[in-house]
C-alpha positions, 0 to 999 in steps of 0.5 A: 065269366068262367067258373071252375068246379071240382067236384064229386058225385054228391054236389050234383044238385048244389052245382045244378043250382049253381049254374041257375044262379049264376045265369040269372045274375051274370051273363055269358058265363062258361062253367068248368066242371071238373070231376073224377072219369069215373063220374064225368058221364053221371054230370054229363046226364044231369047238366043240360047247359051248352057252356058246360065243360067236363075235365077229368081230373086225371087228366090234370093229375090223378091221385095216386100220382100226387099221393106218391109226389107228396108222400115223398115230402110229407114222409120227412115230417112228424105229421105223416100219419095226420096228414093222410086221412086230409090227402084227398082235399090237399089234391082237390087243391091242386086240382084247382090251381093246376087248372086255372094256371093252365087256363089263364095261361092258355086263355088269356082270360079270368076264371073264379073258382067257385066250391061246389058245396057253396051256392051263390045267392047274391052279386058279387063283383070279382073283377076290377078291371083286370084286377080281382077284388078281394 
């Protein structure tokens, strides 16, 4: 199973956790961090599982980047000033269904993304053959 997280500094001990779980109820799985450059060598130290892999999130997209690419949109509407202190989770967004298009594309295989502020305590059946259960 493939599992994408985005994720910052203070999720560490919930991703750790995590990664515990779902080795006990699933097998074979592939975790998918993806987290600011800044941070990648902070994960890098405190997960010690072989099918871990770290993305820099600029690698996808950095923020000032989608901050101007949304600004540009978001300028034209009433909510402007609203909607900039909620940028940084829209961008967290993105993150998420940037890297799983390209994964799945590239892939050819199915990838959960999972909150790395959720812990998994129970079974859950994702797939229906090639289908994702609701």
């Amino acid at each position: 199973m493939n599992i994408c997280q985005v994720t910052l500094k203070g999720n560490i001990s919930v991703i750790k956790e995590n990664l515990v779980n779902f080795n006990k109820i699933y097998k074979d799985n592939n975790f998918y961090i993806i987290c600011p450059k800044k941070d990648k060598s902070f994960f890098q130290k405190r997960i010690d599982y072989p099918k871990t892999f770290f993305i820099e999130e600029e690698n996808l997209i950095n923020f000032k980047d989608f901050k101007k690419i949304s600004n540009k949109y978001l300028k034209k509407t009433s909510y402007y000033r609203e909607i900039q202190s909620r940028l940084s989770w829209y961008y967290q967004q993105i993150l998420k269904i940037t890297f799983v298009i390209n994964f799945i594309k590239n892939k050819k295989s199915d990838i959960i993304i999972w909150d790395a502020d959720t812990i998994l305590i129970a079974k859950i059946i994702f797939f229906n053959k090639d289908f994702s259960n609701y």
